[in-house]
BAKOL-870729 format. One record per atom (N, C-alpha, C, O): chain; atom name; x negated, y negated, z negated. Coordinates in Angstrom, 2 decimals. Each point is the difference from the previous one (the first is absolute). Layout:
N
   cadena   atomo        c1        c2        c3
        A      CA         X         Y         Z
...
//
This chain:
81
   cadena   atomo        c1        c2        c3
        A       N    -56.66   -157.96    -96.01
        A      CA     -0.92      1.07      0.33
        A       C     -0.55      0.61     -1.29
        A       O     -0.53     -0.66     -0.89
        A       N      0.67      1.86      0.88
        A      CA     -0.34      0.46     -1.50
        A       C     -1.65      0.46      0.62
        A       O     -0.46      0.14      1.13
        A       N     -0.31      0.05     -2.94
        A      CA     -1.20      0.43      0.47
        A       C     -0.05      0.97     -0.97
        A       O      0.62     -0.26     -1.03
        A       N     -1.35      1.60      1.10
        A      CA      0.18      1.47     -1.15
        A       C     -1.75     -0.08     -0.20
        A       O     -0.75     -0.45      0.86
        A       N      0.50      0.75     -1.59
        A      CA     -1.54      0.05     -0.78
        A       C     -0.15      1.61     -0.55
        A       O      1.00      0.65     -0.30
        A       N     -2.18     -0.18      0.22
        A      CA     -0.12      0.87     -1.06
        A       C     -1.37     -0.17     -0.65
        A       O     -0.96     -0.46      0.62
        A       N      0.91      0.82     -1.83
        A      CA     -0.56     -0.87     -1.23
        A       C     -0.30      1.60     -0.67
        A       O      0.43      0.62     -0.98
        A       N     -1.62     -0.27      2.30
        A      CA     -0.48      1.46     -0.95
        A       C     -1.33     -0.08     -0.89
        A       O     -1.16     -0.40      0.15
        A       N      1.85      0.92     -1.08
        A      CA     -0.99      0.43     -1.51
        A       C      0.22      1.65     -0.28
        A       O      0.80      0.70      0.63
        A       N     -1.73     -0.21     -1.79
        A      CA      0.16      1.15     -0.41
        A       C      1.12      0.02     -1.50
        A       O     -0.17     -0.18     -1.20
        A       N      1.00      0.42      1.84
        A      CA      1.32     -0.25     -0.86
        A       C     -0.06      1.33     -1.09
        A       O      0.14      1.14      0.44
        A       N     -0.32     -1.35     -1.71
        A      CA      0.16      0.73     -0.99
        A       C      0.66      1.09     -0.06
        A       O      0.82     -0.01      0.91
        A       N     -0.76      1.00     -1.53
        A      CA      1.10      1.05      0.19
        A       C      0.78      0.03     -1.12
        A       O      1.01      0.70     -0.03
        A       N     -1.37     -1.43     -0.95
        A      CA      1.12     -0.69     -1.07
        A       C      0.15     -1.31      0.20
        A       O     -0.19     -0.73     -0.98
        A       N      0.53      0.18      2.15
        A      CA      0.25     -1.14     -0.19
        A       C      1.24     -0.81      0.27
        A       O      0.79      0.28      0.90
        A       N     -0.64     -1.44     -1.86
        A      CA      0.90     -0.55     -0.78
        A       C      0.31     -1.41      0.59
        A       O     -0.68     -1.01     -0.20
        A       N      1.71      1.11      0.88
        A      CA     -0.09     -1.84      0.80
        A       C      1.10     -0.80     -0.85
        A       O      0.33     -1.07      0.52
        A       N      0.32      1.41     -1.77
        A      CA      0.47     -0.75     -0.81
        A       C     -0.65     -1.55     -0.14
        A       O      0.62     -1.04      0.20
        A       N     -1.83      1.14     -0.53
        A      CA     -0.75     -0.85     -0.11
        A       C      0.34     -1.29      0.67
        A       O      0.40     -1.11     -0.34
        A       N     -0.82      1.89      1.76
        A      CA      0.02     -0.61      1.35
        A       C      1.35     -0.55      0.34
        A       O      0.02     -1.09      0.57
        A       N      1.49      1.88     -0.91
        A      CA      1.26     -0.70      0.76
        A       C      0.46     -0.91     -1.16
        A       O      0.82     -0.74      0.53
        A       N     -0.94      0.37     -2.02
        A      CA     -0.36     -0.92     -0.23
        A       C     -0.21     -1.82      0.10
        A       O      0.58     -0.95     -0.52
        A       N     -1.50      1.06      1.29
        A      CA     -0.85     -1.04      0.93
        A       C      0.80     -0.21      0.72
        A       O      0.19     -1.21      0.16
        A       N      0.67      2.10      0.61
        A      CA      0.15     -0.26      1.51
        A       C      1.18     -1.43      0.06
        A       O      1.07      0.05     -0.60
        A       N     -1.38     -0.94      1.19
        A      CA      1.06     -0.91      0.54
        A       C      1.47      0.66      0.65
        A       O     -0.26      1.03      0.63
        A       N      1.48     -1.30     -0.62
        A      CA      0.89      0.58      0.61
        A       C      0.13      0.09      1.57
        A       O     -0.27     -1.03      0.61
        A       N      0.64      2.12      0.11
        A      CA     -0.57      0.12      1.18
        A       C      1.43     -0.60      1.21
        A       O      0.01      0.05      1.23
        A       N      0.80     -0.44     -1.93
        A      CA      1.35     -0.53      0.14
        A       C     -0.21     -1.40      0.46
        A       O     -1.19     -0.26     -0.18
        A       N      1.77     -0.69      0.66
        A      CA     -0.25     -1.35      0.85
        A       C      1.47     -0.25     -0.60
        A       O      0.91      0.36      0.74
        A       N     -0.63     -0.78     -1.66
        A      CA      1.66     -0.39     -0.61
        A       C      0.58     -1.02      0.90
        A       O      1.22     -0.12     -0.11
        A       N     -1.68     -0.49      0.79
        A      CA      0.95     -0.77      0.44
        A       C      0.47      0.49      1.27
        A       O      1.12     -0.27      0.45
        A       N     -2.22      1.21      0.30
        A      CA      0.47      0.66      1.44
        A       C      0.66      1.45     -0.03
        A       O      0.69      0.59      0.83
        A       N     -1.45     -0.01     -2.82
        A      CA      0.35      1.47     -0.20
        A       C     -0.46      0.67      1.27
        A       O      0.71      0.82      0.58
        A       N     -2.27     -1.31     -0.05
        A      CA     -0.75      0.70      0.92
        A       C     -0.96      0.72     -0.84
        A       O      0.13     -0.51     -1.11
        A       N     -1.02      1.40      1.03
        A      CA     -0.71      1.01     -0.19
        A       C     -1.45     -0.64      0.33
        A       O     -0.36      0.20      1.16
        A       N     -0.72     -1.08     -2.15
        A      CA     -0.93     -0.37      0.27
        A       C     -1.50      0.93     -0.41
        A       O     -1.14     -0.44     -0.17
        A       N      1.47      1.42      0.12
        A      CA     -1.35      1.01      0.02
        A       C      0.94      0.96     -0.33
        A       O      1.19     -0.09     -0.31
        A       N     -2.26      1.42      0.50
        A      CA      0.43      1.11     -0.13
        A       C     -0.87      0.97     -0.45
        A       O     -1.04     -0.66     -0.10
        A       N      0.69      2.01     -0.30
        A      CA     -0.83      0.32     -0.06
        A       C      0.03      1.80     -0.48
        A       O      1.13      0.45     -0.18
        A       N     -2.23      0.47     -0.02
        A      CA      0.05      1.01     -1.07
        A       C     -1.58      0.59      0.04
        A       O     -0.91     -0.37      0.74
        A       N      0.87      1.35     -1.75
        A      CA     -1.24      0.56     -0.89
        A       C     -0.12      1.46      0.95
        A       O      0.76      0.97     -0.05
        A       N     -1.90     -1.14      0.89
        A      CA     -0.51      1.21      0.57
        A       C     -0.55      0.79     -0.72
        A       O      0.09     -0.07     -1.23
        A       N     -0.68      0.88      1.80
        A      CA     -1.35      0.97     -0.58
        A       C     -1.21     -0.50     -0.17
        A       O     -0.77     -0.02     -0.96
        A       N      0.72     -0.60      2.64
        A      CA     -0.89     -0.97     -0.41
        A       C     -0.60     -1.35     -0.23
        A       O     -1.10     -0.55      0.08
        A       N      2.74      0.19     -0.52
        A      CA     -0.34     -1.80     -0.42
        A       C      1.91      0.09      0.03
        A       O      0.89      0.83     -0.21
        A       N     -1.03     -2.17      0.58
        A      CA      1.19     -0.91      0.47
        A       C      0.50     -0.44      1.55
        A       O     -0.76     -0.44      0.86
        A       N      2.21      0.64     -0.69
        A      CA     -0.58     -0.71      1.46
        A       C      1.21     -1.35     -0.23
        A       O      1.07      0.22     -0.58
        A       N     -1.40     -1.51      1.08
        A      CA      0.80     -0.53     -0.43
        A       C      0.67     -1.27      1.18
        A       O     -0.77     -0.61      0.74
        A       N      2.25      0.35     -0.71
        A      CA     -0.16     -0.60      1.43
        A       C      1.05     -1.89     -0.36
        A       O      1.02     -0.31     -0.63
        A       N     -1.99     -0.41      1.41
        A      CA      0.74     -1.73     -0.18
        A       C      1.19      0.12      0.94
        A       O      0.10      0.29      1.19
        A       N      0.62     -0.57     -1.97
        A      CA      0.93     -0.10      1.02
        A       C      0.48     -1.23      0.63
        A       O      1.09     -0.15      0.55
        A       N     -2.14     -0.81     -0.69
        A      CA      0.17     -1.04      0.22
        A       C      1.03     -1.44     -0.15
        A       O      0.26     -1.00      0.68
        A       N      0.08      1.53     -1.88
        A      CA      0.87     -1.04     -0.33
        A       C     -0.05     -1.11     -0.67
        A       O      0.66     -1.04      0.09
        A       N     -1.62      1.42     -0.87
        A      CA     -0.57     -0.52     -0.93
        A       C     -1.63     -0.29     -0.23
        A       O     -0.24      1.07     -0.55
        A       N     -0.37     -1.40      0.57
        A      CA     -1.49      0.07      0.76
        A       C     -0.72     -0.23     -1.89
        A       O     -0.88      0.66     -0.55
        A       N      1.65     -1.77      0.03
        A      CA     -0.90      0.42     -1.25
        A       C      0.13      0.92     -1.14
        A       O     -0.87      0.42     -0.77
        A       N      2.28     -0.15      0.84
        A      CA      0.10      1.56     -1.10
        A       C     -0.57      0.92      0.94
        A       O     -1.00      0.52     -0.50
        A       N      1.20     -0.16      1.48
        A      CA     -0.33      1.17      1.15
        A       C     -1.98     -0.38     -0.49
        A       O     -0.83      0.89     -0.13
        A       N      0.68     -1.69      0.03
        A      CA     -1.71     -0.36      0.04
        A       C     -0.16      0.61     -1.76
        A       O     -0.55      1.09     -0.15
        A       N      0.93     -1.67     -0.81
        A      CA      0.08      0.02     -1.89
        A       C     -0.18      1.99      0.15
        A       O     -0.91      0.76     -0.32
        A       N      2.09     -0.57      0.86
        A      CA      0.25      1.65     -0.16
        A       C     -1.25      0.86      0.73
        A       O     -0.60      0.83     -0.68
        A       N      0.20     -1.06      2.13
        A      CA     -1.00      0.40      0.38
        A       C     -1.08      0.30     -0.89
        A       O     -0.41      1.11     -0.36
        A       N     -0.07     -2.51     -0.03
        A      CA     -1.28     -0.22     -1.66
        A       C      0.24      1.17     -0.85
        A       O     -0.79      0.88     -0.36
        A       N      1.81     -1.01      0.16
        A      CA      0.02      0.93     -1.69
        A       C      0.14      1.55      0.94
        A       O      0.35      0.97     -0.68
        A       N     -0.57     -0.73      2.03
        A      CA      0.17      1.33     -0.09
        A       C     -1.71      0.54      0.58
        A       O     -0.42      1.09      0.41
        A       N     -0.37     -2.73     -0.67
        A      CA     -1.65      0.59      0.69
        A       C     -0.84     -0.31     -1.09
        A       O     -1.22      0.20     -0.02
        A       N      1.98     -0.76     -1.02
        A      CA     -0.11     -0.49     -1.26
        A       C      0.04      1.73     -1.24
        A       O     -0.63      0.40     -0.98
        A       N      1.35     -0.09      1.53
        A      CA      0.73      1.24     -0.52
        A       C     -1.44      1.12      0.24
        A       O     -0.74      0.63     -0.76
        A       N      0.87     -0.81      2.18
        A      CA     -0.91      1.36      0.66
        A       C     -1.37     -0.33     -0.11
        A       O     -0.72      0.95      0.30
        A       N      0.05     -2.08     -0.65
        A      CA     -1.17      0.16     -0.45
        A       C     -0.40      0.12     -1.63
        A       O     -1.11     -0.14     -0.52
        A       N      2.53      0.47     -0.18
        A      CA     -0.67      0.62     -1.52
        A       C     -0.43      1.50      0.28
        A       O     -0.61      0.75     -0.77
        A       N      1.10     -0.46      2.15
        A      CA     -0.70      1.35      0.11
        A       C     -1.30      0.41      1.11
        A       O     -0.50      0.92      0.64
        A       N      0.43     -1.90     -0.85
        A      CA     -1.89     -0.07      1.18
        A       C     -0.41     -1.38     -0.40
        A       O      0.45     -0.96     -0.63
        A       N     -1.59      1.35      1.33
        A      CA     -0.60     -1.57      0.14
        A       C      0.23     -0.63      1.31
        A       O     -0.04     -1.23      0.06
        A       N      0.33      2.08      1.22
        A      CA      0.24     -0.10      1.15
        A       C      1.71      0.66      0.09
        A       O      0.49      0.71     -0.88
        A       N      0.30     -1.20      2.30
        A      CA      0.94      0.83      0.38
        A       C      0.30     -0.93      1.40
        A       O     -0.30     -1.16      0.24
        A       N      0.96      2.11      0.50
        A      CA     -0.10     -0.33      1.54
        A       C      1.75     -0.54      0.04
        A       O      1.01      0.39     -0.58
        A       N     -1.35     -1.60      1.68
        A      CA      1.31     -0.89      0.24
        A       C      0.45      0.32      1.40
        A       O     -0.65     -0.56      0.88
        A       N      2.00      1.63     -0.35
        A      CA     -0.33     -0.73      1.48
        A       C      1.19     -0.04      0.29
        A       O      0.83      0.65     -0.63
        A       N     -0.51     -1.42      1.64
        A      CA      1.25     -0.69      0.60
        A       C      0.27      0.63      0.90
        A       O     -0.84      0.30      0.85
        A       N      2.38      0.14     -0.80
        A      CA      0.08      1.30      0.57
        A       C      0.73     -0.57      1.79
        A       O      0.23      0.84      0.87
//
């Protein structure tokens, strides 16, 4: 059962997610070559989805993308779509 999030912040209008993919754990499951997150860069945030394969990279990757969105607030809204 997959679950999709969106992870809205006020996303920069120069902004640079180099930083951010980086960090990211591989979203690949090598031994099933299943697809354990997924994700992309809105307007206004991220939306990003578990695909349940993996529960603790799918969990690591989540972090770094609310991790990410609060260098640009002090607040930003989580919701499960």
């Amino acid at each position: 059962m997959e679950i999709e999030y969106r992870i809205k912040f006020s996303v920069p209008a120069n902004y640079d997610p180099a930083g951010l993919f980086e960090k990211m754990p591989s979203p690949i499951h090598r031994k099933s070559m299943s697809e354990i997150y997924n994700y992309r860069i809105e307007k206004d945030g991220f939306y990003f989805v578990d695909r349940a394969v993996d529960s603790s990279v799918a969990s690591g990757a989540f972090r770094h993308f609310v991790d990410e969105a609060l260098k640009y607030g002090k607040s930003i809204e989580i919701v499960r779509l």
